[in-house]
C-alpha positions as CSV (number, residue, x, y, z in Angstrom):
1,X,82.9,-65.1,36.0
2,X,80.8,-62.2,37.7
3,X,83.2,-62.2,40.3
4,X,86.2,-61.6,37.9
5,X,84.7,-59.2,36.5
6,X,83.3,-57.4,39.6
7,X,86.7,-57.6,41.1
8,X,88.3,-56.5,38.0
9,X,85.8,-53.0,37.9
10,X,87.1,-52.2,41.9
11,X,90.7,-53.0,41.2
12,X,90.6,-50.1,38.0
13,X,88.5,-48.4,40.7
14,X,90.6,-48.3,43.8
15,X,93.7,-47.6,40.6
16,X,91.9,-44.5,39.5
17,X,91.0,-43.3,42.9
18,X,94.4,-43.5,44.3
19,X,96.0,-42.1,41.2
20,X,94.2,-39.0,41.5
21,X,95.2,-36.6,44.4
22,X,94.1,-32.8,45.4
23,X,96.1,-30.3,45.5
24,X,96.7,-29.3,49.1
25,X,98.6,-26.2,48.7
26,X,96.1,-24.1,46.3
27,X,96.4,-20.7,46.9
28,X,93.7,-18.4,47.2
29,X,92.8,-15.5,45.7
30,X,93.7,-11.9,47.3
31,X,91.2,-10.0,45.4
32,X,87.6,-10.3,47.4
33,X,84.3,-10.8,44.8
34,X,82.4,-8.0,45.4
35,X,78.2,-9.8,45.1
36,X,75.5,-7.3,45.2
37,X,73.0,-7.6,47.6
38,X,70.2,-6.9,45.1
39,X,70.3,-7.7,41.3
40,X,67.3,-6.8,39.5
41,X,66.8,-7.8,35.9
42,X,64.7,-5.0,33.0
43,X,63.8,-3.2,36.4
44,X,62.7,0.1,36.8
45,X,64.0,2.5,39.8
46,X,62.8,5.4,41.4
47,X,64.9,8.0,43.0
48,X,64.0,10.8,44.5
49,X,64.0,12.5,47.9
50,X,60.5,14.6,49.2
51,X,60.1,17.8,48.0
52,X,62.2,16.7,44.5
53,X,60.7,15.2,41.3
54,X,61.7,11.8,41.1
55,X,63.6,10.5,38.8
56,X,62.7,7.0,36.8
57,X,65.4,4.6,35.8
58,X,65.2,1.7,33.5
59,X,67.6,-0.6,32.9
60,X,68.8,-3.8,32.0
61,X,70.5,-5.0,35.2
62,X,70.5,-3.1,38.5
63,X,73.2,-4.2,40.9
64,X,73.0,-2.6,44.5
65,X,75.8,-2.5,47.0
66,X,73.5,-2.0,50.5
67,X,77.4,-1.7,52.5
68,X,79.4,0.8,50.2
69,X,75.8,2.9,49.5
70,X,76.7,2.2,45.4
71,X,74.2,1.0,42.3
72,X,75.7,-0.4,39.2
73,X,73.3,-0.3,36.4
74,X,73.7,-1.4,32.6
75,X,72.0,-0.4,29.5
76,X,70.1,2.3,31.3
77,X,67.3,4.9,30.5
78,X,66.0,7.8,33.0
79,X,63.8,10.6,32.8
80,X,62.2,13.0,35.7
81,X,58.7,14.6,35.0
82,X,57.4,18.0,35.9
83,X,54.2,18.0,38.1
84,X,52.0,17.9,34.9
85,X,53.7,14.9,33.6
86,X,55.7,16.6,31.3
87,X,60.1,15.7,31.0
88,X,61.8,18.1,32.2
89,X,65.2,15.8,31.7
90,X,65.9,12.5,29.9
91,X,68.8,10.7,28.7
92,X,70.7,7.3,28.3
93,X,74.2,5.7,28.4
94,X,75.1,2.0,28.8
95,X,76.1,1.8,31.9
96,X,76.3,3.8,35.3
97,X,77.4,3.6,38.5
98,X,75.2,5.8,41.6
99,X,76.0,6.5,45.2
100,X,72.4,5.2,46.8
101,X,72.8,8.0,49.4
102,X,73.6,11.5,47.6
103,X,72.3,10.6,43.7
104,X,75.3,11.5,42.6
105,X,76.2,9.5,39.5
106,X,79.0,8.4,36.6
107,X,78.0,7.9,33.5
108,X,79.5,5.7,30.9
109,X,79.5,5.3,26.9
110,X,77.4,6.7,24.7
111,X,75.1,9.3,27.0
112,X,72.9,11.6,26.3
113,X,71.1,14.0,28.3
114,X,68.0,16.1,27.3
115,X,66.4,19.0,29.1
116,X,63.0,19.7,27.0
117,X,62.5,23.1,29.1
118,X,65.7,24.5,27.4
119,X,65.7,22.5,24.2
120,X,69.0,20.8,24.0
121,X,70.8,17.5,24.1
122,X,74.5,16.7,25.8
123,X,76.2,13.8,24.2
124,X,79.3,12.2,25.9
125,X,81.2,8.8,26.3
126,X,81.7,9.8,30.0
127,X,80.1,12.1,32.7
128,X,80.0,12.7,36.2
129,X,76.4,14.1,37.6
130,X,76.4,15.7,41.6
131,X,73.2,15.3,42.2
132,X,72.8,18.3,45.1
133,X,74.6,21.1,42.7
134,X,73.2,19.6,39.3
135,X,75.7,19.6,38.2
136,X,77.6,17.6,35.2
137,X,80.7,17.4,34.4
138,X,83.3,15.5,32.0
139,X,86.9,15.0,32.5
140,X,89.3,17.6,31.4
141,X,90.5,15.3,27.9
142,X,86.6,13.9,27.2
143,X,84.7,15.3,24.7
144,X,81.2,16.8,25.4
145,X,79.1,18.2,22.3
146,X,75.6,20.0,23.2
147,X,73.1,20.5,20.1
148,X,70.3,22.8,20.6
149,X,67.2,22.7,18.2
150,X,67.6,23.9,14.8
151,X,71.1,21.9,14.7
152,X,73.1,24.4,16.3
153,X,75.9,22.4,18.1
154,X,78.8,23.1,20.2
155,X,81.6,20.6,21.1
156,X,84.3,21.1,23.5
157,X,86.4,19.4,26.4
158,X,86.6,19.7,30.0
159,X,83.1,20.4,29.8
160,X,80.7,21.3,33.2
161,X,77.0,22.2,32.5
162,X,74.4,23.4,35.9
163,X,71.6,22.4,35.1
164,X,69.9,25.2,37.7
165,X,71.1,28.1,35.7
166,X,71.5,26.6,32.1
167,X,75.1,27.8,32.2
168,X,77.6,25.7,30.4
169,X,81.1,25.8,29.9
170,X,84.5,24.5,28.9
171,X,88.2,24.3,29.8
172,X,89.7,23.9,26.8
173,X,88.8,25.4,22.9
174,X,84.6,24.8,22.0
175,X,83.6,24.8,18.6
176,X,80.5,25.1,16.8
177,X,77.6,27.7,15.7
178,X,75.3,29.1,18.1
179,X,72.5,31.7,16.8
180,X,70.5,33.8,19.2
Protein backbone atom coordinates (compact mmCIF):
# COMPACT_ATOMS: atom_id res chain seq x y z
CA UNK A 1 0.00 0.00 0.00
CA UNK A 2 2.82 2.61 0.90
CA UNK A 3 4.40 1.69 -2.06
CA UNK A 4 1.30 2.55 -4.30
CA UNK A 5 0.99 5.35 -2.87
CA UNK A 6 4.66 6.48 -2.86
CA UNK A 7 4.85 5.52 -6.49
CA UNK A 8 1.64 7.21 -7.15
CA UNK A 9 3.17 10.90 -5.45
CA UNK A 10 6.49 10.51 -8.04
CA UNK A 11 4.48 9.61 -11.04
CA UNK A 12 2.14 13.18 -10.44
CA UNK A 13 5.68 14.40 -9.62
CA UNK A 14 7.80 13.43 -12.58
CA UNK A 15 3.99 14.54 -14.65
CA UNK A 16 4.19 18.06 -13.19
CA UNK A 17 7.87 18.47 -13.56
CA UNK A 18 7.94 17.55 -17.16
CA UNK A 19 4.79 19.53 -18.00
CA UNK A 20 6.31 22.56 -16.93
CA UNK A 21 9.12 24.15 -19.15
CA UNK A 22 11.18 27.65 -19.13
CA UNK A 23 11.11 29.81 -21.48
CA UNK A 24 14.38 29.79 -23.33
CA UNK A 25 14.01 32.67 -25.59
CA UNK A 26 13.01 35.53 -22.86
CA UNK A 27 14.15 38.64 -23.99
CA UNK A 28 15.81 41.09 -21.92
CA UNK A 29 15.30 44.35 -21.19
CA UNK A 30 17.19 47.29 -23.19
CA UNK A 31 16.67 49.86 -20.54
CA UNK A 32 19.69 49.47 -17.81
CA UNK A 33 18.38 49.96 -13.82
CA UNK A 34 20.06 52.73 -12.71
CA UNK A 35 20.93 51.52 -8.36
CA UNK A 36 22.44 54.17 -6.31
CA UNK A 37 25.46 53.59 -4.73
CA UNK A 38 24.22 55.15 -1.41
CA UNK A 39 20.59 55.29 -0.23
CA UNK A 40 20.10 56.98 2.97
CA UNK A 41 16.78 56.95 4.73
CA UNK A 42 15.40 60.50 7.14
CA UNK A 43 19.15 61.51 6.53
CA UNK A 44 20.59 64.69 6.88
CA UNK A 45 23.37 66.11 4.27
CA UNK A 46 25.78 68.64 4.38
CA UNK A 47 27.05 70.55 1.49
CA UNK A 48 29.26 72.96 1.35
CA UNK A 49 32.77 73.76 0.01
CA UNK A 50 35.59 75.91 2.44
CA UNK A 51 35.23 79.30 2.68
CA UNK A 52 31.10 78.91 1.93
CA UNK A 53 28.37 78.39 4.62
CA UNK A 54 27.22 75.04 4.36
CA UNK A 55 24.14 74.16 3.53
CA UNK A 56 21.96 71.33 5.65
CA UNK A 57 19.57 69.02 3.81
CA UNK A 58 17.02 66.81 5.22
CA UNK A 59 15.19 64.51 3.62
CA UNK A 60 13.32 61.51 3.34
CA UNK A 61 15.37 59.36 0.97
CA UNK A 62 18.82 60.42 -0.41
CA UNK A 63 19.86 58.50 -3.45
CA UNK A 64 23.54 59.14 -4.65
CA UNK A 65 24.93 58.33 -8.01
CA UNK A 66 28.98 58.17 -7.10
CA UNK A 67 29.56 57.59 -11.42
CA UNK A 68 27.27 60.36 -13.04
CA UNK A 69 28.29 62.93 -9.79
CA UNK A 70 24.03 63.20 -9.28
CA UNK A 71 21.85 63.05 -5.76
CA UNK A 72 18.26 62.27 -5.90
CA UNK A 73 16.52 63.37 -2.84
CA UNK A 74 12.60 63.19 -1.81
CA UNK A 75 10.58 65.06 0.52
CA UNK A 76 13.43 67.38 1.23
CA UNK A 77 14.15 70.45 3.62
CA UNK A 78 17.45 72.78 3.56
CA UNK A 79 18.57 75.74 5.12
CA UNK A 80 22.31 77.49 5.29
CA UNK A 81 23.15 79.57 8.57
CA UNK A 82 25.12 82.75 8.84
CA UNK A 83 28.19 82.59 11.12
CA UNK A 84 26.04 83.44 14.19
CA UNK A 85 23.64 80.71 13.55
CA UNK A 86 21.17 82.75 12.09
CA UNK A 87 19.18 81.49 8.30
CA UNK A 88 20.24 83.32 5.86
CA UNK A 89 18.11 80.81 3.27
CA UNK A 90 15.61 78.02 3.79
CA UNK A 91 13.12 76.34 1.80
CA UNK A 92 11.44 72.88 0.70
CA UNK A 93 10.05 70.95 -2.28
CA UNK A 94 9.35 67.27 -2.62
CA UNK A 95 11.77 66.13 -4.48
CA UNK A 96 15.23 67.24 -5.99
CA UNK A 97 17.80 66.16 -8.02
CA UNK A 98 21.83 67.67 -7.38
CA UNK A 99 25.00 67.40 -9.26
CA UNK A 100 27.41 66.18 -6.25
CA UNK A 101 30.19 68.15 -7.91
CA UNK A 102 29.01 71.86 -8.71
CA UNK A 103 25.74 72.14 -6.15
CA UNK A 104 23.79 72.99 -8.80
CA UNK A 105 20.29 71.65 -8.28
CA UNK A 106 16.47 71.10 -9.82
CA UNK A 107 13.84 71.49 -7.78
CA UNK A 108 10.50 69.77 -8.02
CA UNK A 109 6.75 70.40 -6.66
CA UNK A 110 5.74 72.49 -4.32
CA UNK A 111 9.11 74.68 -3.37
CA UNK A 112 9.71 77.33 -1.46
CA UNK A 113 12.65 79.28 -0.89
CA UNK A 114 13.16 81.91 2.02
CA UNK A 115 15.94 84.43 2.34
CA UNK A 116 15.31 86.00 6.08
CA UNK A 117 18.11 88.85 5.25
CA UNK A 118 15.70 90.25 2.53
CA UNK A 119 12.37 89.08 3.92
CA UNK A 120 10.76 87.19 1.16
CA UNK A 121 9.60 83.82 0.06
CA UNK A 122 9.69 82.15 -3.79
CA UNK A 123 7.03 79.65 -4.35
CA UNK A 124 7.29 77.39 -7.43
CA UNK A 125 6.33 73.77 -8.70
CA UNK A 126 9.73 73.74 -10.55
CA UNK A 127 13.21 75.52 -10.28
CA UNK A 128 16.53 75.18 -11.35
CA UNK A 129 19.41 76.54 -8.70
CA UNK A 130 23.34 77.10 -10.25
CA UNK A 131 24.97 76.89 -7.37
CA UNK A 132 28.35 79.17 -8.43
CA UNK A 133 26.05 82.27 -9.90
CA UNK A 134 23.14 81.80 -7.24
CA UNK A 135 21.27 81.85 -9.24
CA UNK A 136 17.44 80.42 -9.68
CA UNK A 137 15.62 80.11 -12.31
CA UNK A 138 12.18 78.56 -13.73
CA UNK A 139 11.28 77.63 -17.13
CA UNK A 140 9.92 80.15 -19.46
CA UNK A 141 5.91 78.69 -19.09
CA UNK A 142 6.30 77.88 -15.04
CA UNK A 143 4.94 80.07 -12.75
CA UNK A 144 7.02 81.67 -9.93
CA UNK A 145 5.21 84.04 -7.25
CA UNK A 146 7.56 85.87 -4.60
CA UNK A 147 5.72 87.43 -1.39
CA UNK A 148 7.55 89.79 0.70
CA UNK A 149 6.40 90.61 4.38
CA UNK A 150 3.42 92.58 4.82
CA UNK A 151 1.69 90.33 1.86
CA UNK A 152 3.03 92.12 -0.93
CA UNK A 153 3.24 89.48 -3.73
CA UNK A 154 4.32 89.32 -7.21
CA UNK A 155 3.73 86.37 -9.63
CA UNK A 156 5.10 85.99 -13.01
CA UNK A 157 6.71 83.38 -15.53
CA UNK A 158 10.07 82.75 -16.86
CA UNK A 159 11.15 83.90 -13.71
CA UNK A 160 15.28 84.18 -12.69
CA UNK A 161 16.07 85.58 -9.16
CA UNK A 162 20.30 86.13 -8.01
CA UNK A 163 20.41 85.73 -4.93
CA UNK A 164 23.88 87.92 -4.65
CA UNK A 165 22.16 91.09 -5.73
CA UNK A 166 18.51 90.45 -4.68
CA UNK A 167 17.54 91.25 -8.31
CA UNK A 168 14.69 89.37 -9.70
CA UNK A 169 12.96 89.26 -12.83
CA UNK A 170 10.73 87.87 -15.44
CA UNK A 171 10.15 87.11 -19.19
CA UNK A 172 6.89 87.32 -19.56
CA UNK A 173 3.83 89.78 -17.78
CA UNK A 174 4.36 89.87 -13.47
CA UNK A 175 1.55 90.84 -11.47
CA UNK A 176 1.04 91.88 -8.10
CA UNK A 177 1.54 94.99 -5.56
CA UNK A 178 4.80 95.95 -4.33
CA UNK A 179 5.11 99.11 -1.83
CA UNK A 180 8.42 100.67 -1.12
Amino acid sequence: MRRGFLGMILASLIFLLSSCTMESQVPLSSKAVDFPDISLTEATYVLGRSGESKLTIIADEIQIFEKTNRAKLTSLQFFQLDEEGGALLSGLADSATVNTETYDAQLFGNILVTQKTEDFTIEAQQLLWLNDEQILQSTEDSPVSILFDGGQRLEGRGFKGNLKTSTFEFSSKAEGVLLK
